[in-house]
LUMTI-31867 format. One record per residue (C-alpha): z, x, y. Coordinates in steps of 0.5 Angstrom, whole numbers. Layout:
REM LUMTI-31867
[pt [Z, X, Y]]
...
REM end
This chain:
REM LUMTI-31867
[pt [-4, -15, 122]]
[pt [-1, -17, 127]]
[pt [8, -15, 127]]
[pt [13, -19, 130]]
[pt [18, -14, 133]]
[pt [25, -18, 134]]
[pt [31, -15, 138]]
[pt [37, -19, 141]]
[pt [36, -15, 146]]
[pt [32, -11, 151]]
[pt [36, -6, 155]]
[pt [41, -1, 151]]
[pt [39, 5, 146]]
[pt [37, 0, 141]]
[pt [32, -3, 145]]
[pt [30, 3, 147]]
[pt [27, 6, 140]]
[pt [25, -1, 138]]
[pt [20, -2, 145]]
[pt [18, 6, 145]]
[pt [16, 4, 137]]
[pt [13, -2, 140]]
[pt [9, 2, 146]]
[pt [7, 7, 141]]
[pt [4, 2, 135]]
[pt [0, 0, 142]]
[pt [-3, 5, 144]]
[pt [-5, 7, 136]]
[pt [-9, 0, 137]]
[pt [-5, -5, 133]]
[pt [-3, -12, 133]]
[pt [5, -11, 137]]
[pt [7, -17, 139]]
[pt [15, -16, 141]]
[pt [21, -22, 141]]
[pt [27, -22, 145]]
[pt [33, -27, 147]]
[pt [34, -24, 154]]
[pt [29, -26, 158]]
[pt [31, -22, 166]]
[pt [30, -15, 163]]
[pt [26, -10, 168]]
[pt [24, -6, 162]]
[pt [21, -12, 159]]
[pt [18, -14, 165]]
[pt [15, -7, 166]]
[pt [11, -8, 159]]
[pt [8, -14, 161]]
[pt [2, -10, 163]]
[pt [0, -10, 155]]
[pt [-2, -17, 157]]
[pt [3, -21, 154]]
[pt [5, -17, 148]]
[pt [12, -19, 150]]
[pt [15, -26, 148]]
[pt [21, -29, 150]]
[pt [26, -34, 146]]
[pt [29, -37, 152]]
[pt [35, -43, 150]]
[pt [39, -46, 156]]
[pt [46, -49, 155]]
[pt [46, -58, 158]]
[pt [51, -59, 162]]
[pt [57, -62, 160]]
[pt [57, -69, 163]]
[pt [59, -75, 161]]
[pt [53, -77, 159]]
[pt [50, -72, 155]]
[pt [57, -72, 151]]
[pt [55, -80, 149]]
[pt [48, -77, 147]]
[pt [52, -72, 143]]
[pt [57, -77, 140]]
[pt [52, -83, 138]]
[pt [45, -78, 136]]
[pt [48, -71, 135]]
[pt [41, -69, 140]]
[pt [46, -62, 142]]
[pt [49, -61, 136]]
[pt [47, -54, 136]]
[pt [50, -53, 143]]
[pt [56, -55, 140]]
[pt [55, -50, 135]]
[pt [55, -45, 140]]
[pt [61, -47, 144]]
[pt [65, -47, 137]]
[pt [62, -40, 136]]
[pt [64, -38, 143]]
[pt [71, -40, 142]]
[pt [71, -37, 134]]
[pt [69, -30, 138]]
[pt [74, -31, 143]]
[pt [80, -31, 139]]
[pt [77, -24, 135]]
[pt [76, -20, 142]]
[pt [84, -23, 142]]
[pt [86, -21, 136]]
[pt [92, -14, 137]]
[pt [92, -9, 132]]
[pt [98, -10, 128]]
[pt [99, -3, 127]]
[pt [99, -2, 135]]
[pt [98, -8, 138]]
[pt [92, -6, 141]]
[pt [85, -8, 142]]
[pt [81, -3, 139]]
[pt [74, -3, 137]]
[pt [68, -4, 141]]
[pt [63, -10, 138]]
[pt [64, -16, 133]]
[pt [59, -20, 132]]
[pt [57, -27, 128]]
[pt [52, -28, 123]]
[pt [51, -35, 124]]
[pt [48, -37, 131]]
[pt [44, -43, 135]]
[pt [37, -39, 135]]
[pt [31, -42, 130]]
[pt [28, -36, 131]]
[pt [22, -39, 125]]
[pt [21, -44, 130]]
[pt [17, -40, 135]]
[pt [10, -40, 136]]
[pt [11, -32, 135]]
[pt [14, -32, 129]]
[pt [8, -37, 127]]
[pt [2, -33, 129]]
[pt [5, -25, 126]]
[pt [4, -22, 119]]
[pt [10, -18, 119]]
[pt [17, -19, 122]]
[pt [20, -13, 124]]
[pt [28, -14, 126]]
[pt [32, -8, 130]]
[pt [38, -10, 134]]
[pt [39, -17, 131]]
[pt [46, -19, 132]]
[pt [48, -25, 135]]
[pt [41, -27, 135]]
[pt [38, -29, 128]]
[pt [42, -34, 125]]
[pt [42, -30, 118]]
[pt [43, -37, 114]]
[pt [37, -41, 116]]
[pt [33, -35, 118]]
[pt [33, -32, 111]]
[pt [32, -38, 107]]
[pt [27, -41, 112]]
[pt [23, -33, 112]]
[pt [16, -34, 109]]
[pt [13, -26, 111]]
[pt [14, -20, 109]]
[pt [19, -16, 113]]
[pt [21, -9, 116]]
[pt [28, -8, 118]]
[pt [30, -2, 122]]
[pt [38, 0, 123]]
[pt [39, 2, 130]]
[pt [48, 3, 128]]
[pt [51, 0, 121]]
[pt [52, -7, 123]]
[pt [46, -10, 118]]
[pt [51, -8, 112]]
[pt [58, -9, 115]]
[pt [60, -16, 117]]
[pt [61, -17, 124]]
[pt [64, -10, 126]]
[pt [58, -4, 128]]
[pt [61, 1, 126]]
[pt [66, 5, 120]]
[pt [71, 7, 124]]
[pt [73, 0, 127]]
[pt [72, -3, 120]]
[pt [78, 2, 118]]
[pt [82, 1, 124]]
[pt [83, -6, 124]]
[pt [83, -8, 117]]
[pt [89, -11, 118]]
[pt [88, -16, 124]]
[pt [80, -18, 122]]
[pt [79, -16, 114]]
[pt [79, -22, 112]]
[pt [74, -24, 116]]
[pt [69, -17, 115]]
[pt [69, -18, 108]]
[pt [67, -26, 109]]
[pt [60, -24, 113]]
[pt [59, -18, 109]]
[pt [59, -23, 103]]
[pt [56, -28, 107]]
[pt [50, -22, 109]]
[pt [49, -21, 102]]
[pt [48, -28, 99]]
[pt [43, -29, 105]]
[pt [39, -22, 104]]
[pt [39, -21, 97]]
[pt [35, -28, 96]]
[pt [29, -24, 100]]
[pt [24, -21, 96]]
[pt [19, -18, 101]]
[pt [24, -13, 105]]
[pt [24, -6, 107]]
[pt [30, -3, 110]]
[pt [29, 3, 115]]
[pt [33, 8, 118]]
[pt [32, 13, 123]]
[pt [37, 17, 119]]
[pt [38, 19, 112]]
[pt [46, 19, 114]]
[pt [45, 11, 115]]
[pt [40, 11, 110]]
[pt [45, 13, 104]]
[pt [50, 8, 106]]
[pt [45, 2, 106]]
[pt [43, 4, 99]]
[pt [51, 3, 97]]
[pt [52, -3, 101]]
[pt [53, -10, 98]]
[pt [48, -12, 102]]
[pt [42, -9, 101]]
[pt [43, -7, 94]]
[pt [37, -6, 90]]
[pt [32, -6, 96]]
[pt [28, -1, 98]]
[pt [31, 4, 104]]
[pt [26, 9, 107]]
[pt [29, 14, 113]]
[pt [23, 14, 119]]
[pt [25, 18, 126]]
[pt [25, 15, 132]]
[pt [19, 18, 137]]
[pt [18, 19, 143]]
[pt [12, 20, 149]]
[pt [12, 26, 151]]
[pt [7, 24, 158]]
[pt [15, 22, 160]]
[pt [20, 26, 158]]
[pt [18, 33, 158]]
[pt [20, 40, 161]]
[pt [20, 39, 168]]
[pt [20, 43, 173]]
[pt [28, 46, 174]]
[pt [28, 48, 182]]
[pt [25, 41, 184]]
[pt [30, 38, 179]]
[pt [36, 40, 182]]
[pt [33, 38, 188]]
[pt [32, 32, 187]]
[pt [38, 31, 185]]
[pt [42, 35, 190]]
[pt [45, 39, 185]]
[pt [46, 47, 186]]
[pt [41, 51, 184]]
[pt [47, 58, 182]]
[pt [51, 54, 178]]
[pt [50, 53, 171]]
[pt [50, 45, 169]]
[pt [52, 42, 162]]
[pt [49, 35, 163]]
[pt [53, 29, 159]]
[pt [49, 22, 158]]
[pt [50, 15, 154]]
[pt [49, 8, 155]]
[pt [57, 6, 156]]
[pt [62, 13, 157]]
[pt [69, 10, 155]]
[pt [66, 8, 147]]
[pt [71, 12, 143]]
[pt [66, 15, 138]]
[pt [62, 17, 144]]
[pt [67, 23, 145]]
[pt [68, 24, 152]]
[pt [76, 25, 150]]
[pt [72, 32, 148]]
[pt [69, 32, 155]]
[pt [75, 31, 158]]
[pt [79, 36, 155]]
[pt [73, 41, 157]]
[pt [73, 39, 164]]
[pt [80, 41, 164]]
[pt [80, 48, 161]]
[pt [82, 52, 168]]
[pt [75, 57, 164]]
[pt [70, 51, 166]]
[pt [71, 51, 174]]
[pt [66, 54, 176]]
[pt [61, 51, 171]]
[pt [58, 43, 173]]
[pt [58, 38, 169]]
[pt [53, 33, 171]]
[pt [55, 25, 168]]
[pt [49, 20, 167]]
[pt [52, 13, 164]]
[pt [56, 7, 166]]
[pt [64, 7, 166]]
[pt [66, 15, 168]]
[pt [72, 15, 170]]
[pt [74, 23, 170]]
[pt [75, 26, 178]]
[pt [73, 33, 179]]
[pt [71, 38, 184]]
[pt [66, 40, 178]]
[pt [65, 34, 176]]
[pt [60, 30, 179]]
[pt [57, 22, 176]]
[pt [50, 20, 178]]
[pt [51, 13, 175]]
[pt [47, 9, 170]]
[pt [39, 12, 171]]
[pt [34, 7, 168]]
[pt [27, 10, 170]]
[pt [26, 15, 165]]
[pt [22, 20, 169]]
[pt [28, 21, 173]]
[pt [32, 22, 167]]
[pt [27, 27, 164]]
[pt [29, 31, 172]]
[pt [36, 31, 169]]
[pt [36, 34, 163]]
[pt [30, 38, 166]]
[pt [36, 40, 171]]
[pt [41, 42, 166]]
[pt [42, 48, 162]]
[pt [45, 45, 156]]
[pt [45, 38, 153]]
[pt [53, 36, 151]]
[pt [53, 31, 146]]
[pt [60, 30, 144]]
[pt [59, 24, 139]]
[pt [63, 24, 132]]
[pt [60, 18, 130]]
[pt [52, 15, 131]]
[pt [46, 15, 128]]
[pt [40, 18, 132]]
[pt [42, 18, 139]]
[pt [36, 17, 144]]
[pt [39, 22, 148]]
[pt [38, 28, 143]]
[pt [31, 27, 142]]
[pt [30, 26, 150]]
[pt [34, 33, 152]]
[pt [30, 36, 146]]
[pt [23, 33, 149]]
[pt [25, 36, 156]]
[pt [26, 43, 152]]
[pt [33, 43, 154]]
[pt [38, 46, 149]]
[pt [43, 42, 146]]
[pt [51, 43, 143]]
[pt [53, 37, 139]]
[pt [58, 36, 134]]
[pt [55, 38, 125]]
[pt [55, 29, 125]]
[pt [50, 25, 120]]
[pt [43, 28, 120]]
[pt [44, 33, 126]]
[pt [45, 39, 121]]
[pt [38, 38, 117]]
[pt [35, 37, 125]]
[pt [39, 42, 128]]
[pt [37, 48, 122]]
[pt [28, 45, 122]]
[pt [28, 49, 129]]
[pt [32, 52, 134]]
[pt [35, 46, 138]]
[pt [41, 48, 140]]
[pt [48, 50, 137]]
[pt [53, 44, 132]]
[pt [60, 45, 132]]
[pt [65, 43, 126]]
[pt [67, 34, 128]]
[pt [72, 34, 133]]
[pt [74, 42, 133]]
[pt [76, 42, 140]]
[pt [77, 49, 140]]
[pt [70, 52, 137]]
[pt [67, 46, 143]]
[pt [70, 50, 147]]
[pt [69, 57, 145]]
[pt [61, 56, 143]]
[pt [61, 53, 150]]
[pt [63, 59, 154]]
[pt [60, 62, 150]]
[pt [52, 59, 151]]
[pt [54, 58, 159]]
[pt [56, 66, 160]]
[pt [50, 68, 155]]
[pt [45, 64, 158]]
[pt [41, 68, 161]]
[pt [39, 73, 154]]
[pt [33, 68, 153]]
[pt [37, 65, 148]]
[pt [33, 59, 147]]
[pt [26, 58, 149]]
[pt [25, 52, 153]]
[pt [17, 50, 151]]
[pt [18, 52, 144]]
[pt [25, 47, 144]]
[pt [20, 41, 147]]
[pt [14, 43, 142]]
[pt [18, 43, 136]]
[pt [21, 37, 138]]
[pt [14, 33, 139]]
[pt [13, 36, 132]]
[pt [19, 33, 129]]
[pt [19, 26, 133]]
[pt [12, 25, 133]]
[pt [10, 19, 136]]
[pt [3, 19, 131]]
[pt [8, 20, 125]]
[pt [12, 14, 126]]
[pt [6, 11, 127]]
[pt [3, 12, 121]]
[pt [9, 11, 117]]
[pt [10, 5, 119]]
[pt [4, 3, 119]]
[pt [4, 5, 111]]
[pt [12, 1, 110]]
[pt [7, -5, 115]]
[pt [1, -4, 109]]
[pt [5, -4, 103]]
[pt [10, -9, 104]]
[pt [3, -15, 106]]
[pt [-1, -13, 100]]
[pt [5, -14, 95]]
[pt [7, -20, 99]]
[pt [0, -22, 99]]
[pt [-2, -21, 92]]
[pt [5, -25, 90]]
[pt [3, -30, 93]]
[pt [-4, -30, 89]]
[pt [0, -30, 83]]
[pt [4, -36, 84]]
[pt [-3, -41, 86]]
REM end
């Protein structure tokens, strides 16, 4: 059974989990073979070492000369260059277009259903049994991929882009209905038409939250919807020793740290307006707030920015250093960071979001506040920071628990179930029409 994992990108959250799956199905022994468009990764590069498991769809743009514009005029050799190009400017205008309502750009993503990339044409696509999207946007052509498709395929939802039409989020839908509605509703409609004529496809989320909301979207209506929990290697993330952490970092061994991490800071739904407002309060100056990730924008004396980490043993150091984990999001999925903290042992105070509540009641992870009440935010931080040291949560039971609830060999093995069950209705409906 050879799997075809296929993500759009190699770097990001979304890549993250689809590589640590990758990874995982690996050292289990099975057949994993991963497809990305981007092709300069370091994080690519370094699984290499699994002797060619990662393949790499490259496409390069020809240049405009006057000769190639002649080629393209009489024969039509770049038509799909020409594709892109229009698609280019068709994004263009999207990313330009104000909100009426405020005149103001405000949402994070939009992406196209219809691309270049033939992904049904490259050689590992031909030799896998199974096709297993992740993060797809702007890289499969839905209209030439789903009608072309001759396997089985598994699909994991990383955010809610999947059954929207180019928006990757709810929230951004809702605040510009107005300026790009129209043309939401005609890639959902588009998504559906192409996905409904699917037969073989089961649809996973790492949440029951997302799960719930595929389950009644127009696009996967009907399909089977199955929720599995990302994991993660605990010979990387795991407590680690908290003097020598700080150390490494140059952070205070007296003061109490609350850590805050995310890919980019300045998202909306990632919270860091609640942050903000906390770092603010007069009653948090003598506590650190430690920030790992791209575009903090905040200048405190309490406040310090270690930048974007990309080696993960240093970003277990980080939270092994911080006495809490701040996760502020008021909307997402199933946040890397969440499982990261906890497999470091490292408490976490969230925001009651999606499964969080469910998760959070399984062990004793941390502390969930009501979405978006600053207040109770407040209140429970203070409260955690001053009380700390009345051993109200232990660090080594944080980090097993969370090896039980995320266990790299329970996702394995329900994959490898969804991987099993899908092949064989595949195969025995291909018997029955010879």
């Amino acid at each position: 059974m050879k799997i075809l994992h296929i993500s759009a990108t190699s770097n990001g959250g979304a890549a993250n989990s689809a590589i640590r799956l990758h990874e995982t199905l690996l050292k289990s022994g099975m057949n994993s073979f991963f497809l990305t468009l981007e092709n300069s990764d370091k994080k690519i590069n370094n699984l290499l070492h699994f002797d060619g498991s990662v393949k790499k769809y490259k496409f390069d743009l020809p240049p405009l000369t006057l000769y190639n514009w002649f080629l393209e005029k009489f024969s039509k050799k770049f038509s799909k260059e020409q594709k892109l190009r229009k698609l280019i400017d068709e994004e263009k205008n999207i990313y330009t277009t104000p909100n009426p309502t405020n005149g103001e750009f405000n949402f994070t993503l939009f992406s196209f259903p219809e691309t270049i990339y033939d992904i049904t044409s490259s050689s590992a696509y031909r030799d896998a049994d199974i096709i297993h999207l992740h993060w797809v946007a702007n890289f499969i052509d839905y209209p030439s991929f789903f009608s072309k498709i001759d396997k089985p395929i598994i699909w994991t939802l990383h955010d809610e882009n999947p059954y929207l039409g180019g928006f990757h989020y709810q929230d951004d839908v809702d605040r510009n209905i107005l300026s790009h509605g129209l043309k939401e509703n005609e890639f959902i409609n588009l998504k559906a038409n192409c996905i409904q004529k699917v037969k073989d496809i089961t649809i996973v989320s790492p949440s029951e939250w997302i799960a719930c909301k595929a389950r009644s979207s127009t696009v996967f209506n009907g399909k089977r919807v199955k929720t599995i929990r990302y994991c993660l290697d605990n010979s990387i993330f795991k407590p680690r020793d908290k003097f020598y952490s700080r150390e490494l970092f140059n952070l205070p061994q007296n003061k109490k740290i609350v850590f805050v991490a995310s890919q980019d800071l300045s998202v909306p739904r990632k919270g860091v307006e609640y942050v903000k407002a906390l770092i603010k309060d007069p009653a948090f100056d003598e506590f650190l707030f430690v920030f790992a990730g791209n575009n903090v924008h905040i200048k405190k004396e309490n406040v310090i920015a270690v930048g974007s980490i990309k080696d993960e043993v240093l970003m277990s150091c980080l939270y092994s250093a911080a006495d809490f984990f701040l996760l502020p999001s008021i909307l997402d999925n199933l946040p890397n960071t969440l499982l990261e903290s906890l497999f470091c042992g490292t408490p976490v105070l969230a925001f009651n979001i999606g499964d969080f509540q469910d998760i959070f009641l399984a062990y004793n992870f941390g502390v969930l506040v009501e979405k978006g009440n600053l207040k109770e935010l407040k209140l429970q931080l203070l409260l955690l920071l001053l009380l700390n040291g009345n051993n109200l949560f232990d660090n080594s039971e944080i980090a097993k628990n969370a090896n039980i609830f995320f266990s790299e060999q329970k996702a394995t093995e329900e994959y490898f179930k969804e991987y099993k069950l899908l092949l064989d209705s595949f195969n025995n409906e291909s018997k029955s029409n010879l």
